[in-house]
Steps between C-alpha positions, in 0.01 A plus 500: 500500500399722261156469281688455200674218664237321593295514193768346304564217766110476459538447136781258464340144478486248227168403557292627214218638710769660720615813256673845574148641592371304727524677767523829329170551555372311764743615739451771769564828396806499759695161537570638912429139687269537841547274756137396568264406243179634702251502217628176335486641165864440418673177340642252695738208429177289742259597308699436180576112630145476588347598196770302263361188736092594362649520142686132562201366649292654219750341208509176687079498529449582143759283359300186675207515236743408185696251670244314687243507151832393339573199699158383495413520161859421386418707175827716407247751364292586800782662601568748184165751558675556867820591369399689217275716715682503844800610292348810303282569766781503711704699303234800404458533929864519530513811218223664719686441825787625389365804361247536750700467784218592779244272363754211575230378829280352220725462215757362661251160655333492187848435287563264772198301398591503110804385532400240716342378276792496213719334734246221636510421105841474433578350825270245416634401206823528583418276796304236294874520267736441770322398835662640801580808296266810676560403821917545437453810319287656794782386731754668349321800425464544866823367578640729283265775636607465889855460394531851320303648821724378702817608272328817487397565859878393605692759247622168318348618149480876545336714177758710384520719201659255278340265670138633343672608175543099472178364590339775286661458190477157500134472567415735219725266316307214552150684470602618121620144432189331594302782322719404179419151517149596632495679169669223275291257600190637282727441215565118593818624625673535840795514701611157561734489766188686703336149508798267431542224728892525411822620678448819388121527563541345875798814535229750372237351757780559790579825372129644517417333822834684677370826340131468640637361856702816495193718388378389841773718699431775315147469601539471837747834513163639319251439746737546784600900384106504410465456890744698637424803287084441608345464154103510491369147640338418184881412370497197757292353226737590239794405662346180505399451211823633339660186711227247399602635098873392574379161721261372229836556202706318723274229553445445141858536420594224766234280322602509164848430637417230707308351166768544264717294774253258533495438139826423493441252840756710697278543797280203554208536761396132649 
């Protein structure tokens, strides 16, 4: 396979954080693979698992402190601060990972922690909502998560050209129209159907949660050519990382879909 080649299967994801350079300049000067890793200072699809497991464990640790001062306060409010800050400070640390690609071993745990925090919040109120709510939308995120590995891993779901032309363009679809009604909202506007509870608002919900499940192959195919083609070890961290980004939209997609259902007492949790 040629350089060329491998540079642009490098740069076809739809994960934001996953762009057409990459690997452009992280990778080895020559893409030739070696058999043996003897210095260990290549990326593996291990160490990639491994480190997406800290990042979990990181999210999971952080997101403990809103929820559990939620619960025992039972104050709507105490939540806010943790959103507000887990969210920007989550966002500003994924700018800097993404443009600072080999600094991802401390940026990469620390955006962990910040959004943590953002999703304890909303979990939490979510949760105190529609009880039984978190602990579905975690199931099916993983659910979903083990199924597309599988699909992936089997040839089932395979990413093809148009295959990535799809998931692209429709991610950058939805990413504009949630920066429009982002943007509306200032003006006591919005998009409705974003937030509807509705037939049509339920369909969007669907739609956007089958996009981000489907980010999730093109992902994997990431990290896996990332592997094969030995880029620097420091893009383990990235790699996961770039997965956590995709993990963390699908969970919160699957939750507000789950609550819009919810609200109209289609699913009922006992």
């Amino acid at each position: 396979m040629s350089n060329h080649r491998a540079l642009e299967m490098f740069g076809r994801s739809g994960n934001p954080a996953m762009n057409d350079a990459t690997f452009r300049e992280e990778a080895p000067a020559d893409f030739r693979k070696v058999s043996v890793d003897i210095d260990n200072q290549f990326m593996t699809l291990e160490g990639t698992v491994n480190k997406t497991g800290i990042l979990l464990l990181l999210v999971l640790a952080s997101a403990s402190l809103p929820w559990n001062l939620f619960f025992s306060t039972g104050n709507p409010g105490a939540a806010a601060p943790f959103i507000l800050v887990g969210g920007i400070g989550g966002f500003v640390m994924a700018l800097i990972t993404m443009f600072k690609k080999h600094w991802s071993g401390i940026t990469a745990p620390i955006y962990a922690l910040f959004q943590g925090l953002a999703m304890g919040g909303i979990s939490a109120i979510a949760e105190a909502q529609y009880p039984g709510i978190v602990i579905q939308a975690i199931g099916l995120t993983f659910g979903t998560l083990a199924s597309l590995l599988f699909c992936y891993k089997t040839g089932i779901v395979k990413p093809t050209e148009n295959f990535r032309l799809m998931v692209v363009s429709a991610t950058m679809g939805i990413g504009v129209l949630y920066l429009v009604s982002f943007v509306m909202s200032f003006f006591g506007s919005g998009i409705g159907f974003i937030h509807s509870n509705g037939l049509f608002g339920i369909g969007f919900s669907l739609f956007v949660v089958a996009i981000a499940a489907l980010n999730l192959v093109l992902d994997f195919d990431f990290i896996e050519q990332g592997a094969e083609y030995n880029a620097p070890k420091y893009m383990e961290w990235f790699g996961a990382f770039s997965l956590m980004v995709t993990l963390i939209w699908l969970y919160l997609e699957i939750l507000r879909l789950l609550m819009k259902l919810r609200s109209r007492k289609w699913i009922l949790i006992p």
